[in-house]
Structure formats: structure tokens, C-alpha cells
N, CA, C, O and CB atoms as a CASP TS submission, in Angstrom:
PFRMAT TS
TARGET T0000
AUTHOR 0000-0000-0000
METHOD Language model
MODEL 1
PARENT N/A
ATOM      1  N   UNK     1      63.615   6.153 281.238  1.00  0.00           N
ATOM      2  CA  UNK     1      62.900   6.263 282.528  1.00  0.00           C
ATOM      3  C   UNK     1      61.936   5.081 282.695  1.00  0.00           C
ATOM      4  O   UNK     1      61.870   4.389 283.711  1.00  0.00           O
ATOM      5  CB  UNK     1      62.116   7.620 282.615  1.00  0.00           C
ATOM      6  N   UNK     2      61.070   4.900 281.399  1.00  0.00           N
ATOM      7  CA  UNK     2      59.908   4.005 282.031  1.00  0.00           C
ATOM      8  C   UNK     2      60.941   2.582 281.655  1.00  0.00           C
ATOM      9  O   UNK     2      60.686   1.745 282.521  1.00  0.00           O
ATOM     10  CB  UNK     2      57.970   4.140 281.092  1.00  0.00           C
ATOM     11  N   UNK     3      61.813   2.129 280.849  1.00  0.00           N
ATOM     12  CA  UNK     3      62.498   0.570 281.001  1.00  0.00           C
ATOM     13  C   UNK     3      63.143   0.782 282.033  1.00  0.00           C
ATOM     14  O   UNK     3      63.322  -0.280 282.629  1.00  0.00           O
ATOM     15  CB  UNK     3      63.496  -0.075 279.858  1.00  0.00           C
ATOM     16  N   UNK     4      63.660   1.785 282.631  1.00  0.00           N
ATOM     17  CA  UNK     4      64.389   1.429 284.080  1.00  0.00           C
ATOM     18  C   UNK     4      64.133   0.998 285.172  1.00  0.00           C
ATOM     19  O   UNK     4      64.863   0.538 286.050  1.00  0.00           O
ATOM     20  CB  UNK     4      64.805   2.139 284.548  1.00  0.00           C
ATOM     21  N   UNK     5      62.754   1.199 285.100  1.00  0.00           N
ATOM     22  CA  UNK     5      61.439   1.504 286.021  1.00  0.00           C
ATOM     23  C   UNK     5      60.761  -0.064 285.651  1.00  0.00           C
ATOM     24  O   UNK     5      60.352  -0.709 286.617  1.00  0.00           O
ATOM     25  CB  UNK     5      60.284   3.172 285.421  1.00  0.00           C
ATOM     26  N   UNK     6      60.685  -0.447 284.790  1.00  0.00           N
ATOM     27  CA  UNK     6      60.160  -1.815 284.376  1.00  0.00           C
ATOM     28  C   UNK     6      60.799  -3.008 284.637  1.00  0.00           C
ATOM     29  O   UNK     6      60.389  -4.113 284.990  1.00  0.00           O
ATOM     30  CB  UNK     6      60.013  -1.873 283.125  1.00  0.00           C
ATOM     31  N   UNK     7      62.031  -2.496 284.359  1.00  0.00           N
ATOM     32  CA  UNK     7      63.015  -3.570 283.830  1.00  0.00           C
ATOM     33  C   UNK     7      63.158  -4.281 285.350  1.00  0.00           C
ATOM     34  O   UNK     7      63.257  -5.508 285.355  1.00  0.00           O
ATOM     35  CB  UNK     7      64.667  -2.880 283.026  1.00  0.00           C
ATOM     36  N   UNK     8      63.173  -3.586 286.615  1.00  0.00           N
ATOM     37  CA  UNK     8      63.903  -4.789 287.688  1.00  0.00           C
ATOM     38  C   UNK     8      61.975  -5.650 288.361  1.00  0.00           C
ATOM     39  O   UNK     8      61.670  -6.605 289.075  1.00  0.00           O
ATOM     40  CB  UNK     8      65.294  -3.515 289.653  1.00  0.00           C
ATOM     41  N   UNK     9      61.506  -5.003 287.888  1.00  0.00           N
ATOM     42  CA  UNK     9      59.947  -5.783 287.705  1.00  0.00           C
ATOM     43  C   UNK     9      59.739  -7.260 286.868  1.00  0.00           C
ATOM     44  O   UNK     9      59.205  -8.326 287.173  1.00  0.00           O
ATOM     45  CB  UNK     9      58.951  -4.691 286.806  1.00  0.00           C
ATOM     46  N   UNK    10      60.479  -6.731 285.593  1.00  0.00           N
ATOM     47  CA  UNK    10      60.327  -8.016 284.588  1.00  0.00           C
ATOM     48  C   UNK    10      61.693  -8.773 284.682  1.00  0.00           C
ATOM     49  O   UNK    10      61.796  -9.913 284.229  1.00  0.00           O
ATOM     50  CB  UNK    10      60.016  -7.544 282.877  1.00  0.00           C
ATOM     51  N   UNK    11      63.050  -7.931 285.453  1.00  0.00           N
ATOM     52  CA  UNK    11      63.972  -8.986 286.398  1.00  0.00           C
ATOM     53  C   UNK    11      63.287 -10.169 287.585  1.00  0.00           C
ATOM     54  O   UNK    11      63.598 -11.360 287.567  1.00  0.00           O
ATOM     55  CB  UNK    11      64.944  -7.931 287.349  1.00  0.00           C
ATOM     56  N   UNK    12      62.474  -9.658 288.419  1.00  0.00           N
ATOM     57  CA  UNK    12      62.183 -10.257 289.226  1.00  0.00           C
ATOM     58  C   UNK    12      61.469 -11.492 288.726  1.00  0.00           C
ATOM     59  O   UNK    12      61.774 -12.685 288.703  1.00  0.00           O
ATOM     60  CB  UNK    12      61.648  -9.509 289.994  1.00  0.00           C
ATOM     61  N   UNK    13      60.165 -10.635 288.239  1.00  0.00           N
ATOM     62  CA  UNK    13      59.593 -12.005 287.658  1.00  0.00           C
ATOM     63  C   UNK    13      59.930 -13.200 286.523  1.00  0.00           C
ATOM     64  O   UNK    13      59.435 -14.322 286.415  1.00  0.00           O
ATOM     65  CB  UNK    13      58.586 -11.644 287.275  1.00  0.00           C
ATOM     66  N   UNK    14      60.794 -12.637 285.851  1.00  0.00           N
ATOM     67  CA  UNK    14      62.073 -14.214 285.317  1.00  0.00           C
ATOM     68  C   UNK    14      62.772 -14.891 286.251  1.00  0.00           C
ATOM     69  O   UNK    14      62.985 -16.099 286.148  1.00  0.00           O
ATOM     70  CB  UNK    14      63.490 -13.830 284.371  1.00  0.00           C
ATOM     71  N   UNK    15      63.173 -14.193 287.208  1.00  0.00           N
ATOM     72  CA  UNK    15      63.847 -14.945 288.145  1.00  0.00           C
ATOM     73  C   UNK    15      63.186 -15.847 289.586  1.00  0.00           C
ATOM     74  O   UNK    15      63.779 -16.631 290.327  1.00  0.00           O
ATOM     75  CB  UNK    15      64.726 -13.958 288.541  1.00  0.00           C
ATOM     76  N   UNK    16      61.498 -15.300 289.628  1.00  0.00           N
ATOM     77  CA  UNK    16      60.819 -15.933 289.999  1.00  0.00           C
ATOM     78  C   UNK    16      59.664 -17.036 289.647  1.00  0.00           C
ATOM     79  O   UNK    16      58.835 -17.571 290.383  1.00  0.00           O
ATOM     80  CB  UNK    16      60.690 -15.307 290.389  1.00  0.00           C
ATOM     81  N   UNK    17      59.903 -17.169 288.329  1.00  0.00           N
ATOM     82  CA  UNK    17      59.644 -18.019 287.551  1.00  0.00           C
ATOM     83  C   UNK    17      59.925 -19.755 287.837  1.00  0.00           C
ATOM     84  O   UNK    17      59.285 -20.738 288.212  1.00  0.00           O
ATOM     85  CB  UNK    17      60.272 -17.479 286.554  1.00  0.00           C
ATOM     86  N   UNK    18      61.488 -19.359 287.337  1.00  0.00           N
ATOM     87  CA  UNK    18      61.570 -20.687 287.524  1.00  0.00           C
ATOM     88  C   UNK    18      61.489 -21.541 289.000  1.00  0.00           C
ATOM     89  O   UNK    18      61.239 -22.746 289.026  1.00  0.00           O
ATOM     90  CB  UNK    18      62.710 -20.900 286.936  1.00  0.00           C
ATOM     91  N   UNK    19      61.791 -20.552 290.480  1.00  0.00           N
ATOM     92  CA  UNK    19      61.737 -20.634 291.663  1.00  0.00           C
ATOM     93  C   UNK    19      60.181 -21.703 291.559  1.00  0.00           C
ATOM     94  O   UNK    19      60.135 -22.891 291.877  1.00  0.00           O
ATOM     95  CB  UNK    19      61.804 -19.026 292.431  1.00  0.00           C
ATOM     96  N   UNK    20      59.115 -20.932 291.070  1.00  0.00           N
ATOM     97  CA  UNK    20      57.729 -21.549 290.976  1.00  0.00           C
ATOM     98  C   UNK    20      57.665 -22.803 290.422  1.00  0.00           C
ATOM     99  O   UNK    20      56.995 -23.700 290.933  1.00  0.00           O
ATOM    100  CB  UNK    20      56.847 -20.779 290.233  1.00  0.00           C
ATOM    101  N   UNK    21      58.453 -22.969 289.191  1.00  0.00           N
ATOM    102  CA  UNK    21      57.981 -24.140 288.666  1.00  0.00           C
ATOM    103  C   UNK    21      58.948 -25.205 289.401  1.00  0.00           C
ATOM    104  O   UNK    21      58.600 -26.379 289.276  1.00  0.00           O
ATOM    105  CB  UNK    21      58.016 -24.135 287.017  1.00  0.00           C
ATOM    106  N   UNK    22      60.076 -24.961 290.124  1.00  0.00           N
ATOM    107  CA  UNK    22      60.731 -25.963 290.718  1.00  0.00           C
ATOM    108  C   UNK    22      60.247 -26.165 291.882  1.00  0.00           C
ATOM    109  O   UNK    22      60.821 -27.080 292.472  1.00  0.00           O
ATOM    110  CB  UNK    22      61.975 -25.811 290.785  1.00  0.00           C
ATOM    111  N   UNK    23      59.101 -25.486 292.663  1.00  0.00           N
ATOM    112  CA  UNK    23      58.230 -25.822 293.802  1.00  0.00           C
ATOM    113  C   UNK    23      57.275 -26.743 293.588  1.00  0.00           C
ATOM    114  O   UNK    23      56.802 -27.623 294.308  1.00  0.00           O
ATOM    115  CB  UNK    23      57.598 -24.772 294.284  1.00  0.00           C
ATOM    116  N   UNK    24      56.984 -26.265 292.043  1.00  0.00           N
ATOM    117  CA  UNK    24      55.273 -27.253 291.904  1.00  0.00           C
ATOM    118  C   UNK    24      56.443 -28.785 291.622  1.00  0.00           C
ATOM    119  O   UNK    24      56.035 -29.793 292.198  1.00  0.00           O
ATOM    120  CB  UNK    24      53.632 -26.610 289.776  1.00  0.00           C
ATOM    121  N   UNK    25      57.666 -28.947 290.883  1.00  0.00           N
ATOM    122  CA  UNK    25      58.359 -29.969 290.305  1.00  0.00           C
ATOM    123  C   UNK    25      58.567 -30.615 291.931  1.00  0.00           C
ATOM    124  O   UNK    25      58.649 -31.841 292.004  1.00  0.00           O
ATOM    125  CB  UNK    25      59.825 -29.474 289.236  1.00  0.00           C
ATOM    126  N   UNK    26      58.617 -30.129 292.707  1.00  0.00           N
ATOM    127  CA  UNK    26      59.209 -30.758 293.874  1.00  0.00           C
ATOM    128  C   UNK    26      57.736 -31.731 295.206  1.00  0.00           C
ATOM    129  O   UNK    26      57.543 -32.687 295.958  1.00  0.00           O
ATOM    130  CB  UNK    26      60.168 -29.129 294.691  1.00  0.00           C
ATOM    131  N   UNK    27      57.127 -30.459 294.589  1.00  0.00           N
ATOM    132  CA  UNK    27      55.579 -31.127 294.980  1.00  0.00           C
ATOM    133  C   UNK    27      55.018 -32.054 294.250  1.00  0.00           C
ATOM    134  O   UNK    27      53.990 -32.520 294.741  1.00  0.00           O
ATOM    135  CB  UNK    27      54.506 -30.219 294.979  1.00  0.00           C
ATOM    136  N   UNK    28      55.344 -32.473 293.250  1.00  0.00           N
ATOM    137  CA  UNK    28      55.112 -33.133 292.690  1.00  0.00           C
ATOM    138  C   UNK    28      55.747 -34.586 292.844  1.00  0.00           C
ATOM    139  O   UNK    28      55.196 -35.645 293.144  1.00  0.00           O
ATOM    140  CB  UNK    28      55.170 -32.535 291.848  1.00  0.00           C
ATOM    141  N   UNK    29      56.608 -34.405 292.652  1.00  0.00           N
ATOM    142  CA  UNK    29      57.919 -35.485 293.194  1.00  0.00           C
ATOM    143  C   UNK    29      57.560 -36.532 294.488  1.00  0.00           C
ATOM    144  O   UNK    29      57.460 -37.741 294.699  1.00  0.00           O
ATOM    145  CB  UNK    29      59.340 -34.430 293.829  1.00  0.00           C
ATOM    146  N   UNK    30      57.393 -34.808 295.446  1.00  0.00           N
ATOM    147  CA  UNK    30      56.366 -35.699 296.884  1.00  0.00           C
ATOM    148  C   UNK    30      55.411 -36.646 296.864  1.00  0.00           C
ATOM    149  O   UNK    30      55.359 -37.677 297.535  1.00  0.00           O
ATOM    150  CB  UNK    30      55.495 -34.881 297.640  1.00  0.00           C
ATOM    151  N   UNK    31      54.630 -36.224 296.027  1.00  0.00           N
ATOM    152  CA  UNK    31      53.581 -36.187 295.646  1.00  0.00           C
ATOM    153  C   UNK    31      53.544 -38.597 295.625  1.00  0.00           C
ATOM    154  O   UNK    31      52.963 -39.520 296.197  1.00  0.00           O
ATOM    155  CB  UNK    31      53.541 -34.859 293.967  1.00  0.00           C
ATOM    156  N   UNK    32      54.829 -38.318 294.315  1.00  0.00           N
ATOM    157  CA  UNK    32      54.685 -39.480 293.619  1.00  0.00           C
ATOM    158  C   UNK    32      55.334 -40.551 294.730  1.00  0.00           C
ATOM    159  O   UNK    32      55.139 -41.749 294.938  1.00  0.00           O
ATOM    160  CB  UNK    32      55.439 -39.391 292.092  1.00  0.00           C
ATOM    161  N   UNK    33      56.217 -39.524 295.357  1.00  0.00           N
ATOM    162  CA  UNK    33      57.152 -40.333 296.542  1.00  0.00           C
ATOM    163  C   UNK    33      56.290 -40.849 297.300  1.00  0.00           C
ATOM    164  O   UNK    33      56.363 -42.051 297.553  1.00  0.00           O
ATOM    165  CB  UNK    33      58.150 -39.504 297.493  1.00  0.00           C
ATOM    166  N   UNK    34      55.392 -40.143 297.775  1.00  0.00           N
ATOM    167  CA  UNK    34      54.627 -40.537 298.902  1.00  0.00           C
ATOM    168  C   UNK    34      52.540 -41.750 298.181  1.00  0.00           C
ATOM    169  O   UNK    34      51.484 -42.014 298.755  1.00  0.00           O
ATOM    170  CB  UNK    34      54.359 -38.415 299.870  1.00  0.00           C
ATOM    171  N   UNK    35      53.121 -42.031 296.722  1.00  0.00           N
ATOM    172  CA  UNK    35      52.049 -42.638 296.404  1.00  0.00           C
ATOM    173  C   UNK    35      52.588 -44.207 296.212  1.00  0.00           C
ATOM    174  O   UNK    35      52.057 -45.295 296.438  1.00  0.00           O
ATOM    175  CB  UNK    35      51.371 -41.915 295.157  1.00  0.00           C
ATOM    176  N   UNK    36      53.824 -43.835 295.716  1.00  0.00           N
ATOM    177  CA  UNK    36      54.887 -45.544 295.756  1.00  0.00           C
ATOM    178  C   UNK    36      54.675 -45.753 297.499  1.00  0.00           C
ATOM    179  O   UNK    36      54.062 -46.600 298.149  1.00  0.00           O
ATOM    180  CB  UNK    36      57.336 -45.317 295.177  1.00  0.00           C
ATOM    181  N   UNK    37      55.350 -44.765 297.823  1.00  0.00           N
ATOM    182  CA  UNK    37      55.021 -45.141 299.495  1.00  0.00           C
ATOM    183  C   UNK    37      54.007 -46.326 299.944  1.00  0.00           C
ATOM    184  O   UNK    37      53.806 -47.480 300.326  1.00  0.00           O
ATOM    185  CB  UNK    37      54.327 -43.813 300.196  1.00  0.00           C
ATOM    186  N   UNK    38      53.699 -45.477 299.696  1.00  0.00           N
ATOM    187  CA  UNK    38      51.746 -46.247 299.933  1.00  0.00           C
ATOM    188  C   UNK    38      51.500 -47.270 299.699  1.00  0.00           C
ATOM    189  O   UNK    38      51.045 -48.139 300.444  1.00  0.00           O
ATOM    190  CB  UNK    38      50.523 -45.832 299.139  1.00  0.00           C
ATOM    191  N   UNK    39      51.959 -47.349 297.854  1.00  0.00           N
ATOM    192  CA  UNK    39      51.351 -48.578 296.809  1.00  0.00           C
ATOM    193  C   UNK    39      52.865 -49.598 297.614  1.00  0.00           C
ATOM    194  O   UNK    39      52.954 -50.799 297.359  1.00  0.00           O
ATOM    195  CB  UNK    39      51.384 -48.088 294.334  1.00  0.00           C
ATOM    196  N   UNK    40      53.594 -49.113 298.260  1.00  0.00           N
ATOM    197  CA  UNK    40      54.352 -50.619 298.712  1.00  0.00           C
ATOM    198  C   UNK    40      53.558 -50.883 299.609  1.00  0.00           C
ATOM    199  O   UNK    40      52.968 -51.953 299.462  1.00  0.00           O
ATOM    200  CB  UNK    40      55.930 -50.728 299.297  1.00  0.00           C
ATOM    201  N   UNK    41      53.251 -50.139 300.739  1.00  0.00           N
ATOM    202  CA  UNK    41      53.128 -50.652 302.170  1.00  0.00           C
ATOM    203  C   UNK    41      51.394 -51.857 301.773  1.00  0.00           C
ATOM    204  O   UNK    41      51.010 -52.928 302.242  1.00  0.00           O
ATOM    205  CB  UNK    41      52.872 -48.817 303.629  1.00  0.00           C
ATOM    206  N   UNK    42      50.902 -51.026 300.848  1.00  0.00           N
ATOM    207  CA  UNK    42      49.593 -51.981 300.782  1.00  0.00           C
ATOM    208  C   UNK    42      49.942 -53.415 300.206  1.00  0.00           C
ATOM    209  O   UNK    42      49.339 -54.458 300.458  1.00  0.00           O
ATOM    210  CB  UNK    42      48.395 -51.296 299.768  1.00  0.00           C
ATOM    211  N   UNK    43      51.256 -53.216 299.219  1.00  0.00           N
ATOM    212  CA  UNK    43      51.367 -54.312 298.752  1.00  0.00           C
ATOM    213  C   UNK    43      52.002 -55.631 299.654  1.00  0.00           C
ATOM    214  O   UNK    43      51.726 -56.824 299.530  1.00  0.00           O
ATOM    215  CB  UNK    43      52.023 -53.991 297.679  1.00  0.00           C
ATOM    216  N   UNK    44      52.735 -55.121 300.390  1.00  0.00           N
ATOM    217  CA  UNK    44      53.463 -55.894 301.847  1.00  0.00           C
ATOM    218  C   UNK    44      52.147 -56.307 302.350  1.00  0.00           C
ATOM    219  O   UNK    44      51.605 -57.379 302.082  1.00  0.00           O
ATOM    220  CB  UNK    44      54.465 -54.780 303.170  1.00  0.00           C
ATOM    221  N   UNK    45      51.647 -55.330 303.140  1.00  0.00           N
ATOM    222  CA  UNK    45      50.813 -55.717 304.120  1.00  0.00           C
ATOM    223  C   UNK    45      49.786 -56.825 303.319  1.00  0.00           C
ATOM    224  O   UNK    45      49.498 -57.773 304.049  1.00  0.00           O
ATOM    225  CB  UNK    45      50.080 -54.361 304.804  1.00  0.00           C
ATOM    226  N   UNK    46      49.238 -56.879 302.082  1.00  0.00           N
ATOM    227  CA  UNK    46      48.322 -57.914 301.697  1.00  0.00           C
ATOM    228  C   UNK    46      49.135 -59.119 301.619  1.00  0.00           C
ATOM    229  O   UNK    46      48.869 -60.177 302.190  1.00  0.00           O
ATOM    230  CB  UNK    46      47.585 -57.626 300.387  1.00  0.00           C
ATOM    231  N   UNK    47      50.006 -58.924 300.978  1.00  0.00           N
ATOM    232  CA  UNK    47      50.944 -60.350 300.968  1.00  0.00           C
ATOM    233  C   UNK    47      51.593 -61.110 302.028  1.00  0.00           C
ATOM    234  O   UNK    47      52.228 -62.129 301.758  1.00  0.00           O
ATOM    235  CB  UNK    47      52.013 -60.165 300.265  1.00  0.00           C
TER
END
């Protein structure tokens, strides 16, 4: 009764796990995308 009762709880949250860390991985990504971004356009524009 009580693992049956648990179990699609501690399903969910394994399976929402990795959902999370591939959000922060993707924000992150942005993150870097949009800092090269940058570090070109400043580097153009001074030169």
C-alpha cells in the first residue's frame, strides 16, 4: 500500500529531474551564446 502510493511520486520526480537539469544546461548555453555574442560585436565594432 504505502510503495504503491510512493512509488509514482518518486517516478515523477526521477523523471523530472533530469527535465531540470537540461533547462538550467540550456540556460546556460544561452547564457554563453549570448556572451560570445557580445564579446564579438564589441570586438568588430572597436576594430
Amino acid at each position: 500500500m504505502f510503495r504503491k502510493t510512493s512509488f509514482p511520486f518518486l517516478f515523477s520526480f526521477l523523471t523530472d529531474l533530469p527535465f531540470q537539469l537540461s533547462i538550467k544546461r540550456i540556460e546556460r548555453a544561452l547564457a554563453v551564446t549570448k556572451l560570445v555574442e557580445f564579446s564579438l560585436f564589441v570586438l568588430f565594432s572597436t576594430s
